[in-house]
DSSP file (Angstrom, degrees, kcal/mol; ACC not computed):
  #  RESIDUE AA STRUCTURE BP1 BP2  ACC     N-H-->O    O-->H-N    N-H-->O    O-->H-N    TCO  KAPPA ALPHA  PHI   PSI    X-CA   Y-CA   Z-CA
    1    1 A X              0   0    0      0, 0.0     2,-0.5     0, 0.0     0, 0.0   0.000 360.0 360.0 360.0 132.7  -34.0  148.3   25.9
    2    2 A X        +     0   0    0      1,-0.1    22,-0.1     2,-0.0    20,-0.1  -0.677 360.0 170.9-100.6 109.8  -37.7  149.0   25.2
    3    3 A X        +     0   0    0     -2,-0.5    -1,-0.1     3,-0.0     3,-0.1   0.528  32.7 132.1-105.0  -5.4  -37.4  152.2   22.4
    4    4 A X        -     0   0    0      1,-0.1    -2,-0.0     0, 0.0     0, 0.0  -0.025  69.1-102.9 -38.2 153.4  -41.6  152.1   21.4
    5    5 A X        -     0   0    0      1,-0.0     2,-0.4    49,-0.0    -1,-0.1   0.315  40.9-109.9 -42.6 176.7  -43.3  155.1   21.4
    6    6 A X        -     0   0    0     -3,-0.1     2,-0.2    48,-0.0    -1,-0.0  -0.990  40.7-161.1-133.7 131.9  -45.3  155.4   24.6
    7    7 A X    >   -     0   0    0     -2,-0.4     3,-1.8     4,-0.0    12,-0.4  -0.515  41.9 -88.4-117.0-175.8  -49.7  155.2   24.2
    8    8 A X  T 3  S+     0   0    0      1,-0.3    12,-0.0    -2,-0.2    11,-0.0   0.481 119.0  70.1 -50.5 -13.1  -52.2  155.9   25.9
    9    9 A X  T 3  S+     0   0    0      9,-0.1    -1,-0.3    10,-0.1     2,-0.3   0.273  76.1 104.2-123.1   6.8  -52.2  152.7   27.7
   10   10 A X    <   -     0   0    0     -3,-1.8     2,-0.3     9,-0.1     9,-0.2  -0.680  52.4-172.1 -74.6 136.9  -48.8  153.6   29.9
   11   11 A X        -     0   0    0     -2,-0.3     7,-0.3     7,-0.3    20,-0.2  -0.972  23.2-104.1-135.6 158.2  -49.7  154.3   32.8
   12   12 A X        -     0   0    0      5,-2.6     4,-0.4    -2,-0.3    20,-0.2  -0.412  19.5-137.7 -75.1 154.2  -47.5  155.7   35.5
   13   13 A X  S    S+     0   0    0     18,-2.8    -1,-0.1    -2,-0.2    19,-0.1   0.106  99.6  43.6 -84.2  28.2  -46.3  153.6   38.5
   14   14 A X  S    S+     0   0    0      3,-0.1    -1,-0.1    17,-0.0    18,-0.1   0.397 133.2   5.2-144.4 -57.4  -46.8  155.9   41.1
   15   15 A X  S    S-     0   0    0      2,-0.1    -2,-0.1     3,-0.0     2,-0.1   0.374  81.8-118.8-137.5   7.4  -50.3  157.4   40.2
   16   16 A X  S    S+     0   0    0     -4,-0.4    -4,-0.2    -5,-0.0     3,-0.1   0.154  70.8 124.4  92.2 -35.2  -52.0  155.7   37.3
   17   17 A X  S    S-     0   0    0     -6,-0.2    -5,-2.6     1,-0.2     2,-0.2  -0.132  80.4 -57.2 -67.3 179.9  -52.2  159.1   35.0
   18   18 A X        -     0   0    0     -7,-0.3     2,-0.5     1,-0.1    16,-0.5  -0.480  55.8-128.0-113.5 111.9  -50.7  158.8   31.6
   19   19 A X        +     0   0    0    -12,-0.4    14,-0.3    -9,-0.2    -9,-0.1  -0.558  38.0 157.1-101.5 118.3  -47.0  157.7   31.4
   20   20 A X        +     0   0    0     12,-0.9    34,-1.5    -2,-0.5     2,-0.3   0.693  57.3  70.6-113.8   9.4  -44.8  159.7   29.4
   21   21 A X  E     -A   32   0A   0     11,-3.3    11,-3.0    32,-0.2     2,-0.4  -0.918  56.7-167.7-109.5 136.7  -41.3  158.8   31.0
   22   22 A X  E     -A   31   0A   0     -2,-0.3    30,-4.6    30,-0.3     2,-0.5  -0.988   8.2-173.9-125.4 131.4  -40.0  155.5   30.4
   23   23 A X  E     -A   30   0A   0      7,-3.1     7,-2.1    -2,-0.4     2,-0.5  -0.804   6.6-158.0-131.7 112.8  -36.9  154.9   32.7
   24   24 A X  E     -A   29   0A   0     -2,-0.5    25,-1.1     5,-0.2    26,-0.5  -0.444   8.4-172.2 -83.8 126.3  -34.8  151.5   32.3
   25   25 A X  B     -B   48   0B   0      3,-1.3     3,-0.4    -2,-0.5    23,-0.2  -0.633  44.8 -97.8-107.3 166.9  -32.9  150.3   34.9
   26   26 A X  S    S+     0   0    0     21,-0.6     3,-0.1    -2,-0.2    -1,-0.1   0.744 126.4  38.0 -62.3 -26.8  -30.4  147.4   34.9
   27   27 A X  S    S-     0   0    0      1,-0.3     2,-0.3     0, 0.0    -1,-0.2   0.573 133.3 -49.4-108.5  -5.7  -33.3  145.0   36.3
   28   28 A X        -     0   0    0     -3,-0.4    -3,-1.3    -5,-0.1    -1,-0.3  -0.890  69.4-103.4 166.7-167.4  -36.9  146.4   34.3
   29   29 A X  E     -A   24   0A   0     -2,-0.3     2,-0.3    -5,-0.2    -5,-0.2  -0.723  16.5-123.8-130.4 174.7  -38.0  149.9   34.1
   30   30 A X  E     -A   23   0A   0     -7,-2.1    -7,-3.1    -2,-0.3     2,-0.3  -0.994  15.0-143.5-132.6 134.9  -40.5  152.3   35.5
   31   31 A X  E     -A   22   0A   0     -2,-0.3   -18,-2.8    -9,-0.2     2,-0.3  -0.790  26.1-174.0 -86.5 131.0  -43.0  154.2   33.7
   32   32 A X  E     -A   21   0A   0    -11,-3.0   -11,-3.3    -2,-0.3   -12,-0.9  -0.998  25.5-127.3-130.1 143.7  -43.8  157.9   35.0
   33   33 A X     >  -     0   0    0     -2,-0.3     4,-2.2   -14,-0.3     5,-0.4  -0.132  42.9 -99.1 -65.9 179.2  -45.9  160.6   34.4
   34   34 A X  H  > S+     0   0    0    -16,-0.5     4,-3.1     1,-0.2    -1,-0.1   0.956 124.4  49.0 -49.7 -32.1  -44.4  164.2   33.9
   35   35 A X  H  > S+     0   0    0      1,-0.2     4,-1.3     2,-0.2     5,-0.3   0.865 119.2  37.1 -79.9 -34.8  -45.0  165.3   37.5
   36   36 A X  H >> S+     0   0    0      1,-0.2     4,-1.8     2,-0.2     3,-0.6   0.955 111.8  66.2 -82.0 -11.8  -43.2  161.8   39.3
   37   37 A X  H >X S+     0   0    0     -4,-2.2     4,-1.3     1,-0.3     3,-0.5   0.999 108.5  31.0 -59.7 -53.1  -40.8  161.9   36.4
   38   38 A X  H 3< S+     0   0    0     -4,-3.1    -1,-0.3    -5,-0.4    -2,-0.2   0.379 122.9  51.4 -93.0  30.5  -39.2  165.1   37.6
   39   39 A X  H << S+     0   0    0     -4,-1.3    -1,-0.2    -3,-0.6    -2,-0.2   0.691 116.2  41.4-100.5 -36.1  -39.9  164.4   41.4
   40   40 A X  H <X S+     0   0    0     -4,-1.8     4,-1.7    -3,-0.5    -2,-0.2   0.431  84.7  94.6-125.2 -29.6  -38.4  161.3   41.2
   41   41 A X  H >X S+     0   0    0     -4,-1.3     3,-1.9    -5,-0.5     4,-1.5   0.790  75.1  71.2 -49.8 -70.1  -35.2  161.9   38.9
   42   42 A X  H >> S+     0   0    0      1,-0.3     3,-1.0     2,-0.2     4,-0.6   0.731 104.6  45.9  16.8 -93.6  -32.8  162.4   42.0
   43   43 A X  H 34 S+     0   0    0      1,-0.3    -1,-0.3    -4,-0.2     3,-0.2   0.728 118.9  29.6 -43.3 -38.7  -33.2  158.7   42.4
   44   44 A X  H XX S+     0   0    0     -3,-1.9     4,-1.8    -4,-1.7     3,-0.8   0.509  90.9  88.6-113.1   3.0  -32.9  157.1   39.4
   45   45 A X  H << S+     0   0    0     -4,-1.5    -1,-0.2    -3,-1.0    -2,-0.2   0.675  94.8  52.9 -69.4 -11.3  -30.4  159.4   37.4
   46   46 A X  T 3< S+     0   0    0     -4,-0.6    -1,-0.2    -3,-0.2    -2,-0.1   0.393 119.5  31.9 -37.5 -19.4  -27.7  157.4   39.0
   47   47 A X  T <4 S+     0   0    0     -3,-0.8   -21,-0.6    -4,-0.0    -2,-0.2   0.693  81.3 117.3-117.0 -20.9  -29.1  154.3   38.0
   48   48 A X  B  <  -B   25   0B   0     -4,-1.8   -23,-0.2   -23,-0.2     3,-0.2   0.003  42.8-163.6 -40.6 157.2  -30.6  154.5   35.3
   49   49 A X  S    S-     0   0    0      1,-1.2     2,-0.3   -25,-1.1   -24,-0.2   0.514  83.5 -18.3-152.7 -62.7  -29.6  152.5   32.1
   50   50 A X        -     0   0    0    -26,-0.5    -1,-1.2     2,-0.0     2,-0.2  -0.684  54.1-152.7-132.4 172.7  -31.9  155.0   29.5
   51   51 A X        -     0   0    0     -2,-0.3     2,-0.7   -28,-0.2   -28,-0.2  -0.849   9.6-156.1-107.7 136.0  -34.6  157.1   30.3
   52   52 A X        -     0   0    0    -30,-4.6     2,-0.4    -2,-0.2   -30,-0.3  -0.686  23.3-165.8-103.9  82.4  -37.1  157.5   27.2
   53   53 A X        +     0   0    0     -2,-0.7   -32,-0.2   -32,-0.2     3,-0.2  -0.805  27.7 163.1-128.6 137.5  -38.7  160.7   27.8
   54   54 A X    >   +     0   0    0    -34,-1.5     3,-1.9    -2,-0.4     4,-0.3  -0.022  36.1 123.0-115.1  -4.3  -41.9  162.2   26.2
   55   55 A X  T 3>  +     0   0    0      1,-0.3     4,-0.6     2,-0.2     3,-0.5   0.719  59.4  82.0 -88.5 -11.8  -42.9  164.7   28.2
   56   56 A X  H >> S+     0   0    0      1,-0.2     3,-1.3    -3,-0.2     4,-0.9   0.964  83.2  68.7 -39.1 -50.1  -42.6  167.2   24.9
   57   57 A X  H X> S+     0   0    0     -3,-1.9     4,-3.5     1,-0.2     3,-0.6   0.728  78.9  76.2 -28.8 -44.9  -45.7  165.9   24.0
   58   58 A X  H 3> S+     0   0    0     -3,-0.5     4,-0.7    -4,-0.3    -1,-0.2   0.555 101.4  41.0 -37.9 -34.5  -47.3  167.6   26.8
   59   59 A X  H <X S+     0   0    0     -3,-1.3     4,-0.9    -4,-0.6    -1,-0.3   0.730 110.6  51.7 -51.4 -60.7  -47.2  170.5   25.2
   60   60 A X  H << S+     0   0    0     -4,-0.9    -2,-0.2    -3,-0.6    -3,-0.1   0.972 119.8  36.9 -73.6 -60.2  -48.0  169.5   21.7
   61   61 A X  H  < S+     0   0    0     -4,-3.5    -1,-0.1     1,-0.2    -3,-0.1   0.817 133.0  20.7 -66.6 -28.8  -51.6  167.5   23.1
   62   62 A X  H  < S-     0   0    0     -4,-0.7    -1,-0.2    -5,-0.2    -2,-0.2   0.472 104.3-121.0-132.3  -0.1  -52.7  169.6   25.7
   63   63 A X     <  -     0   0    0     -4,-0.9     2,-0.2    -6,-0.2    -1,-0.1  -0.011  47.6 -44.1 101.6 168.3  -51.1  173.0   25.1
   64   64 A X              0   0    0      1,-0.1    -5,-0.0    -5,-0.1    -6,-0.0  -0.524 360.0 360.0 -81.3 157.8  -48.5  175.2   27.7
   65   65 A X              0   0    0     -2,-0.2    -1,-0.1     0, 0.0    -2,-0.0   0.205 360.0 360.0-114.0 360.0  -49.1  175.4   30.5
């Protein structure tokens, strides 16, 4: 299980923007931004292995929203 930090250089699988969810599955992970993370959780909270998620940051770097 991949526990790094997440950089700049994550990118989501769905739309390219900036990944801060990292979600490990039994066969590789998927990287998401905030928005596909929680659109997408339905699917993979059954399946899921870890999910490493970041999206606190969001807050801290770009302020609330």
């Amino acid at each position: 299980m991949t526990t790094e930090p997440l950089t700049a250089a994550d990118r989501c699988d769905r739309c390219s923007a900036q990944a801060y969810v990292r979600v490990v599955l039994p066969v590789g992970e998927l990287l998401f931004c905030g928005h596909h993370a929680r659109a997408h959780a339905p699917a993979y909270a059954g399946v899921a292995t870890h999910v490493h998620d970041e999206t606190d940051r969001l807050h801290a770097e770009h302020g609330q929203a």
